[in-house]
N, C-alpha and C positions, 0 to 999 in steps of 0.2 A: 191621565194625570196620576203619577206614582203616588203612592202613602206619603212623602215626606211635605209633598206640596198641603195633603187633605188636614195634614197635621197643622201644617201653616196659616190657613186658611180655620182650622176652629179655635187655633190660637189667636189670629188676630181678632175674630170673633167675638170670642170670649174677651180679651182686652177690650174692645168695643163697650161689651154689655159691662166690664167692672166701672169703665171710665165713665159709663151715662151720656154717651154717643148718642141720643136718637134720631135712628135710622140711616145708619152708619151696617153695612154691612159687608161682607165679601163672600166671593163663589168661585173665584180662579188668582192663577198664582202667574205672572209671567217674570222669568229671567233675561233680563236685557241690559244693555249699555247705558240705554236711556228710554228717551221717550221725547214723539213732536209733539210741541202745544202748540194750536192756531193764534197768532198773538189777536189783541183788540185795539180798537184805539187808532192814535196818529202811530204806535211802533207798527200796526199790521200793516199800514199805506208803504214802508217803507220797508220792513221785514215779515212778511206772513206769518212766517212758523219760526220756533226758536226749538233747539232743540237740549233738553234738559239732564244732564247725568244722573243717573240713579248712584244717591253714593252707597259705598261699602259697608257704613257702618247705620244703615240704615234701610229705610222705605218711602215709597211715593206711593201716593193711593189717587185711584182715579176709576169714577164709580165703582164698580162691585168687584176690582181688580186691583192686586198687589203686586208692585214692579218691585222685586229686588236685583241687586246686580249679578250681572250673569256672570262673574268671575267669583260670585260669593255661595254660587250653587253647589250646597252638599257641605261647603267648608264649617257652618257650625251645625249643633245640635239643635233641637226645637225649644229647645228651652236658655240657651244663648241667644238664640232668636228674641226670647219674650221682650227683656228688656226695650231692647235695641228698638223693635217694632210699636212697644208701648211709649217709647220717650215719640216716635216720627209721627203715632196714632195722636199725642197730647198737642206735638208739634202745631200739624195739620190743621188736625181737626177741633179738641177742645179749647185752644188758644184764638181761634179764626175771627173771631169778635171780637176780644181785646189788639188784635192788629187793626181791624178795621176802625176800630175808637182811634189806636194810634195813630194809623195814617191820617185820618180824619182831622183831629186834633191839630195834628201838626202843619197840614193842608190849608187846612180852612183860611186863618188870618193869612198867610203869605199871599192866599188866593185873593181875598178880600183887599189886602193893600196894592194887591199889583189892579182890582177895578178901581180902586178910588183913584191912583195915579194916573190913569189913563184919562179918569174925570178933571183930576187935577193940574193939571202939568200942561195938556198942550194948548190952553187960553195965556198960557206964560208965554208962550213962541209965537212969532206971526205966521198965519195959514197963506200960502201963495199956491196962487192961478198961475202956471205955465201951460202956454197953447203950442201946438206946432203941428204943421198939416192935416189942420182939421178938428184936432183932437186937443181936450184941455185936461190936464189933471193937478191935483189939490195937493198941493205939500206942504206936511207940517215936522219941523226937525223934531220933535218931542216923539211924535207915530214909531218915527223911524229909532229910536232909542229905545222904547218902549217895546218894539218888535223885537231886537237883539235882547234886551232885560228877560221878554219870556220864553226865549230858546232859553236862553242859561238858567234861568228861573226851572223851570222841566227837567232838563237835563241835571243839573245839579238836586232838586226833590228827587228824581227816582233814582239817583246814586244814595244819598242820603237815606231814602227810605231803607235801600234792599239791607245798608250798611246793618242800618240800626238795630232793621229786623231781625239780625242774627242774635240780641239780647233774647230773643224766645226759645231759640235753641237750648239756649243755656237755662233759662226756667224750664224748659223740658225736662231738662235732665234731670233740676235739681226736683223737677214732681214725680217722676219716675223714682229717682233715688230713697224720697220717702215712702213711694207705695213699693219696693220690692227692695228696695236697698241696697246703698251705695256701692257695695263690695259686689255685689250682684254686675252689675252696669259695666263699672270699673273690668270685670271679667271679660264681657262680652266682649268689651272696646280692643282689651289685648287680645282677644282668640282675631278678632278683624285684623289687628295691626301686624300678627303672624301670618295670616292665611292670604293678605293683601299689604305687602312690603310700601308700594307706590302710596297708598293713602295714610301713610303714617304717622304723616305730620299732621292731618286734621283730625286723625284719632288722639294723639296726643295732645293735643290743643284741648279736647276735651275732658281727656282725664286729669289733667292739670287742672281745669277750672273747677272738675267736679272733688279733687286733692286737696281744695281749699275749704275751711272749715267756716269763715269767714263768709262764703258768698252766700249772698239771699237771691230769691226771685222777685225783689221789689223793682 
């Protein structure tokens, strides 16, 4: 591992110990495309693994290792680095619990009206017995409504979630900006948007938000 990575790695470090991470640390540095996650849930029955970009103008942490993209190896200094890794470090890590409140929050009553309707709804419709060779099964038109409601129901929450989630990005930033400042960040973003032509348009999406003097992290 060359000097530039050890340099990376007590930089994020240190970010860590400013930010009050505990037990948040790193010990290697890998440059790549991306990275596999093993998914959980009903997504892993039907996709195991997803597999995740590492962007340019930032970081992925996954235990005591820092994935940045392998196209962005060498192209800044370590201290253009800081920003960039402190906003992905706040991202991650010190926001992790106010997501979880989020999803939570937002979760919960959808969850809860879709068991009350299931309580409620199918004594509205008549339940029929159909038999044929042997075999009898129970239909009720409400189940079968009820089944299609929580596909869409799923699928539309975790569209929703990932949407909204990206409002954390943007408090990232704007925590970042007050612990090192805005001019600082803004910098980084354009050494990325030179050094990585292709990711332009989401670097600027960023400096634009962060241009506004207006935006809070509420």
């Amino acid at each position: 591992m060359g000097s530039y990575d050890d340099l990376i790695i007590n930089l994020a470090n240190g970010l860590a110990r400013q930010l009050d991470l505990s037990g948040v640390s790193f010990s290697s540095v890998m440059w790549q495309q991306g990275i596999v996650q093993r998914n959980r849930g009903r997504i892993a029955t039907i996709q195991p693994t997803s597999f995740i970009p590492i962007p340019s103008d930032g970081a992925l942490f996954r235990n005591q290792t820092i994935y940045l993209a392998q196209n962005m190896e060498g192209k800044l200094s370590v201290d253009e680095w800081k920003p960039l890794i402190a906003s992905a470090l706040i991202n991650q890590k010190k926001l992790r619990r106010r997501k979880t409140t989020w999803i939570t929050t937002l979760n919960i009553p959808i969850f809860r009206a879709y068991v009350v309707a299931w309580i409620l709804l199918p004594p509205l419709f008549p339940t029929t017995t159909s038999c044929a060779n042997g075999r009898c099964a129970i239909d009720n038109p409400a189940w079968n409504v009820l089944v299609i409601i929580g596909a869409f129901l799923t699928i539309g929450l975790l569209i929703f979630s990932v949407i909204t989630l990206r409002r954390f990005k943007w408090i990232a930033d704007n925590e970042t900006a007050t612990l090192f400042g805005r001019d600082q960040l803004i910098t980084s973003l354009r050494r990325v948007s030179e050094a990585s032509p292709s990711d332009d348009w989401n670097v600027q999406r960023r400096i634009g938000k962060l241009s506004r003097p207006e935006q809070t992290t509420t």
